[in-house]
C-alpha positions in Angstrom: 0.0 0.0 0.0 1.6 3.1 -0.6 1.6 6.3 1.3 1.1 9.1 -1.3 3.8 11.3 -2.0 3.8 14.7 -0.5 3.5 17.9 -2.7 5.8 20.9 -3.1 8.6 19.8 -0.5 10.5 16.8 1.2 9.0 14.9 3.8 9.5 11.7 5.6 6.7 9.3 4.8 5.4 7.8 7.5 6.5 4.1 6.3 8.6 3.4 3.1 7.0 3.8 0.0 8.4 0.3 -1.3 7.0 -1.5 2.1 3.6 1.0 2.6 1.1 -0.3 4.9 -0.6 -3.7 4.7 -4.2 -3.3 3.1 -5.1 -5.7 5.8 -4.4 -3.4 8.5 -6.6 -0.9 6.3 -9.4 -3.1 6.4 -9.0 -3.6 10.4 -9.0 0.1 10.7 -10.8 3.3 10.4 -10.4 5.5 7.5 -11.1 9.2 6.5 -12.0 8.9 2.4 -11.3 12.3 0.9 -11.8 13.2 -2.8 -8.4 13.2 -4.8 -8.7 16.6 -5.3 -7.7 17.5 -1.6 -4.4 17.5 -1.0 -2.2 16.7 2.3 -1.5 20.4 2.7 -5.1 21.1 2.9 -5.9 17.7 5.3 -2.8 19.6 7.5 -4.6 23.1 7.8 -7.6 21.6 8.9 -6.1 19.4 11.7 -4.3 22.1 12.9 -7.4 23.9 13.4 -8.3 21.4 15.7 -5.1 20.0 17.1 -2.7 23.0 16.5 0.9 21.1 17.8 0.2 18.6 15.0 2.2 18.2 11.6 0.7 15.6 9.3 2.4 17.0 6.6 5.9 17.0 7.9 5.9 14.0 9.7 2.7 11.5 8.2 1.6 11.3 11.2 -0.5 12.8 14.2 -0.5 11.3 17.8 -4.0 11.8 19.3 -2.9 10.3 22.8 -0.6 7.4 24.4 -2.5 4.7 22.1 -4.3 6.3 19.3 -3.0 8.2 15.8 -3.4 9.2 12.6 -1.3 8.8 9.3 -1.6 8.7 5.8 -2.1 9.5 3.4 -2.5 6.6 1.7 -3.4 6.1 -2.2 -5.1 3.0 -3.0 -5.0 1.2 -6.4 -8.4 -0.4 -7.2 -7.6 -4.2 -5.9 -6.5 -2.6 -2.6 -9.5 -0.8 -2.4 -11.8 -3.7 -2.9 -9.4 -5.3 -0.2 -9.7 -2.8 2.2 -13.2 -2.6 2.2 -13.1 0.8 0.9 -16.1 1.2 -1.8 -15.8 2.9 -4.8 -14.7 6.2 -6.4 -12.8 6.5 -3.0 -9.3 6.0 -3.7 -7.2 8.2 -0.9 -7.5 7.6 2.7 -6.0 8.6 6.2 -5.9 5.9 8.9 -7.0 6.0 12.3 -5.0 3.3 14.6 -6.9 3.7 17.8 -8.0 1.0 20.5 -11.6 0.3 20.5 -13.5 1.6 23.2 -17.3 0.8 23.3 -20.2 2.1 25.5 -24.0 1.0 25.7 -25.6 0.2 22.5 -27.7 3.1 21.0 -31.7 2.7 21.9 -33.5 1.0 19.2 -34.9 3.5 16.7 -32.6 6.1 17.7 -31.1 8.8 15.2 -28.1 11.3 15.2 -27.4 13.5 12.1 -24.3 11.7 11.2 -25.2 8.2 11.5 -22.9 6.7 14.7 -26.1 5.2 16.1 -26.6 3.2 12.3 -22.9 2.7 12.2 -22.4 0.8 15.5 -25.7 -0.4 16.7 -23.7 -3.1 19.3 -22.3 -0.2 20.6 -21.4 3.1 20.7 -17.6 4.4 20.5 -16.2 6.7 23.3 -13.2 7.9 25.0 -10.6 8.1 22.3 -11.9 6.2 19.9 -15.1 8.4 19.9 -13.1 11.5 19.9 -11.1 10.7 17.3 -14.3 9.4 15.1 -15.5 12.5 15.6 -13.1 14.4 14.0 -12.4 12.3 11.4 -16.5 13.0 10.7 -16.2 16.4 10.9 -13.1 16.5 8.3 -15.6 14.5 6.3 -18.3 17.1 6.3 -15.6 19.8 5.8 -14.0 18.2 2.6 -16.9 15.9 1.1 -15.9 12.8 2.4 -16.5 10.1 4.0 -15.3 7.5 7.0 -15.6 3.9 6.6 -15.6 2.5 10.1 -13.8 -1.0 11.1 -15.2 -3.7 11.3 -18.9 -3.4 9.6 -17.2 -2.1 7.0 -20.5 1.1 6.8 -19.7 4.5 5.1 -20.6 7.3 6.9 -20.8 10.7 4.6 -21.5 13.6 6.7 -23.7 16.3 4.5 -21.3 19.4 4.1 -24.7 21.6 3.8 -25.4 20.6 8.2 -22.7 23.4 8.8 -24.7 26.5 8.9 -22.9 28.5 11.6 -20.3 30.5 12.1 -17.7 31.7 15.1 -15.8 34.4 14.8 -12.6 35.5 16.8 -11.6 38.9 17.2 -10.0 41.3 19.2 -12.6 44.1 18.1 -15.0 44.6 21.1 -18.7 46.6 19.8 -20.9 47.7 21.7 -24.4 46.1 21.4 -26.2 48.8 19.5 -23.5 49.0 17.4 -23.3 45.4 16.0 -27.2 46.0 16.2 -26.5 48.3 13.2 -24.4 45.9 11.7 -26.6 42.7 12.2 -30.3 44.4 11.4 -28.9 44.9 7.5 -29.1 41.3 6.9 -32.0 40.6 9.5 -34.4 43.6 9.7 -36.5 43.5 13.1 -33.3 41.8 14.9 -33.1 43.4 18.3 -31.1 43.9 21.8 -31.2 41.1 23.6 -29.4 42.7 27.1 -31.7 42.2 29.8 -30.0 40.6 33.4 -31.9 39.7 36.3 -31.7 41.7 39.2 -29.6 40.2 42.1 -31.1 41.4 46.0 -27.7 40.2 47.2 -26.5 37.7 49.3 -28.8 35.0 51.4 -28.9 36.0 55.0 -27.0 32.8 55.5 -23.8 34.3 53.9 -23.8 36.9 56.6 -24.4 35.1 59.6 -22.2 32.4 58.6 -24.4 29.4 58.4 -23.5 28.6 54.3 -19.9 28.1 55.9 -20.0 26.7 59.3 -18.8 23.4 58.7 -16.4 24.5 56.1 -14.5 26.6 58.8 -15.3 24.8 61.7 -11.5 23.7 62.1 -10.3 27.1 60.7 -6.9 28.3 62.3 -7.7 31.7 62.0 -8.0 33.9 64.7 -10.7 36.5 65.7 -9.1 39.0 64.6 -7.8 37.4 61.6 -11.1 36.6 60.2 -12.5 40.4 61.4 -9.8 41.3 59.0 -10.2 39.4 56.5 -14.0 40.2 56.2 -13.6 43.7 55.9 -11.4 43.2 53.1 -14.0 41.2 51.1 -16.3 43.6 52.5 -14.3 46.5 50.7 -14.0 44.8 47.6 -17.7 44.1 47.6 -18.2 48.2 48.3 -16.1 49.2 45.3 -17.8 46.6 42.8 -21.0 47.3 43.6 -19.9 51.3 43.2 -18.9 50.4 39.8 -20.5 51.5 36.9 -22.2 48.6 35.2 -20.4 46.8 32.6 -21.7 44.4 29.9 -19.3 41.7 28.9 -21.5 39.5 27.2 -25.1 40.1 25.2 -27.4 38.8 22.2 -29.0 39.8 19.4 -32.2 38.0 18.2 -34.1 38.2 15.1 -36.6 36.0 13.7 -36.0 34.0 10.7 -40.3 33.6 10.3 -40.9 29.8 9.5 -37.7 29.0 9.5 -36.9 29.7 13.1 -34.4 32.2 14.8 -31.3 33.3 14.2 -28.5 34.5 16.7 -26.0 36.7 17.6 -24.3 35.4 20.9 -21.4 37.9 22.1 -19.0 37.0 24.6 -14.9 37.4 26.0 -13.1 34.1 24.9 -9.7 33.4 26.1 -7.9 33.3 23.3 -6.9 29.5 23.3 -9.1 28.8 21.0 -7.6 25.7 19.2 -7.6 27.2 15.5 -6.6 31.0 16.7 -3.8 28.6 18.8 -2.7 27.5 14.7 -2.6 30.8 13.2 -0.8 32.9 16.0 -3.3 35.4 17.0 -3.9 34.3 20.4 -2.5 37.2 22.4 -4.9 38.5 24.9 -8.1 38.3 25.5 -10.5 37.6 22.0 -14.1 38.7 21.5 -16.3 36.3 20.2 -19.3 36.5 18.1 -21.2 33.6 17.5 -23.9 33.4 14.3 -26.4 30.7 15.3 -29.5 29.0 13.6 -32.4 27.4 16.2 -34.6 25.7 13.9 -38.4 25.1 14.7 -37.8 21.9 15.6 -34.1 21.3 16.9 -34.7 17.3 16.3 -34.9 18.0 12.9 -31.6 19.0 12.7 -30.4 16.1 14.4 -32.3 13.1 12.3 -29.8 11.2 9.7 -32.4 11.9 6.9 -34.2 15.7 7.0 -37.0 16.1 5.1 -36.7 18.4 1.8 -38.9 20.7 3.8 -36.4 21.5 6.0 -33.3 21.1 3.8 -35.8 24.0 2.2 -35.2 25.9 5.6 -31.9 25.5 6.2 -30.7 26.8 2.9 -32.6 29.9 3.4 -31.5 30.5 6.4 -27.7 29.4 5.5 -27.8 32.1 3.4 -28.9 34.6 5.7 -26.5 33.0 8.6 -23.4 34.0 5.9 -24.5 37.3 5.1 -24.5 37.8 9.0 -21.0 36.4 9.4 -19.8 38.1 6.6 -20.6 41.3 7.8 -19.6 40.8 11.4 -16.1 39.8 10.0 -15.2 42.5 7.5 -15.9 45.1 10.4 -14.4 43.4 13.3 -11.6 41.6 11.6 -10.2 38.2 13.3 -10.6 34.7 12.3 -13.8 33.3 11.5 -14.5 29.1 12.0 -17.1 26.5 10.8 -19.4 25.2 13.4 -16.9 22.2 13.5 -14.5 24.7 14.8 -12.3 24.6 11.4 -11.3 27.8 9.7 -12.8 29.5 7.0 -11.4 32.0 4.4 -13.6 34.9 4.8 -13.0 35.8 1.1 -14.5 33.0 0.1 -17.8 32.8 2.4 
């Protein structure tokens, strides 16, 4: 079997090209199908995304933990397709060698949106095999492939058109009526969505000391000691509530009419985000501006098989979603992801 030959510079393979990989193992193993089109580079950006230390295209290879990794890729002539088990037009995979790990079997007539609960119905995979299958299905959805589990040999082919929102990343805080302005162009008769509940302070049981009695029951602290330490807090409490209100987090809502609602969610992110960790901008704190659609009927997002009705739905309202990212990102800047948390070109939304 051999591993397909990197593009555009020098690499080790991950096993001799004479010697490659023994289609038997292939057929024992799970595989990520991708068209031939997409190339390692392209397999590489999008893992990094996700798992930003790795380098599949320098090395062939990417450890997911102590016992579990992918490597490839691996071109497959049409007898070592058939042998693997993989079906045709696929003919270039990636191999996950991972230990399985099963939990209860799915109940009977149960659904998920990318068919796990079809694909193992003894048994549902979790841990790191379920991690790792669950990438793998979301690089399928990203790059119109598919992943042909072990074992039963069944093709899952995640729909690319599932991924209707957006996240965006950037270091460009707006205030709520101003992203109002930006959002309502798109989706006239979205509004504020700010509103908190008021808080009458703490329980009585804070102050006479009943929420923490047994907790400090063996406390070293002195009288004194705790006096001080009380009016400390107490201080602190003083200058907060003196404060002058500050929103760190908000929504804007509009309605989508039959199709359901669409959201703005708005919130500080550390900035470890896994795919702002890949392209270096994690410096500081990040603003992030989710674009999110809640459909009538949230099963129906979730079934294997939607109706055309909804796929109806979710195309209008795709389109809206995009207009919504698109003009969130060209006026905060940053990095915008996928709703599997890969990155997207914002050029080409």
């Amino acid at each position: 079997m051999a591993v397909r030959r990197r593009r555009n510079r020098t690499v080790e393979p991950v096993v001799e090209v004479e010697e490659g990989i023994a289609v038997q193992d292939l057929a024992l193993r799970h595989l990520l199908l991708v068209p031939s089109t997409v190339d390692i580079e392209m397999v590489d950006a999008l893992f990094r995304d996700r798992l930003p230390d790795s380098d599949l295209f320098g090395t062939g290879e990417i450890a997911l933990g102590r016992h579990s990794k992918i490597t490839g890729p691996y071109e497959l002539s049409m007898e070592d397709a058939v042998d693997a088990g993989v079906p045709i037009p696929w003919t270039v995979c990636y191999c996950l060698d991972a230990p399985f790990e099963r939990e209860d079997p799915p109940p009977p007539g149960s659904d998920d949106r990318d068919g796990f609960a079809w694909a193992f119905p003894e048994g549902l995979p979790w841990r790191d095999e379920g991690r790792a299958l669950n990438l793998l299905v979301s690089m399928a959805r990203r790059l119109s492939g598919a992943v042909r589990v072990a074992g039963s040999l069944e093709l899952i082919q995640p729909d690319p058109e599932r991924a209707v929102d957006y996240v965006i990343h950037s270091p460009t805080w707006l205030e709520p009526e101003v992203l109002l302005g930006v959002v309502v162009r798109e989706l006239p008769g979205a509004f504020l969505a700010v509103e908190g509940g008021s808080w009458t302070g703490p329980p009585d049981e804070a102050y006479t000391g009943e929420a923490v009695r047994d907790v400090i029951a063996n406390d070293p602290l002195t009288e004194q000691e705790l006096y001080e330490l009380h009016t400390s807090a107490d201080n602190v409490d003083m200058h907060v509530l003196g404060a002058p209100d500050v929103i760190d987090a908000f929504a804007i809502v509009g309605n989508a009419g039959y199709d359901g609602i669409i959201e703005v969610l708005v919130h500080i992110t550390d900035g470890d985000e896994p795919a702002v960790l890949s392209q270096q901008r994690s410096d500081g704190d990040l603003v992030t501006y989710e674009v999110r659609w809640t459909c009538p009927d949230p099963a129906a997002r979730e079934t294997r098989y939607p109706t055309e009705e909804f796929q109806a739905s979710r195309a209008r309202v795709a389109q809206v979603v995009t207009r919504i990212a698109q003009a969130i990102i060209e006026t905060v800047g940053g990095i915008i992801v996928d709703e599997d948390g890969f990155s997207v070109d914002r050029y080409t939304l």
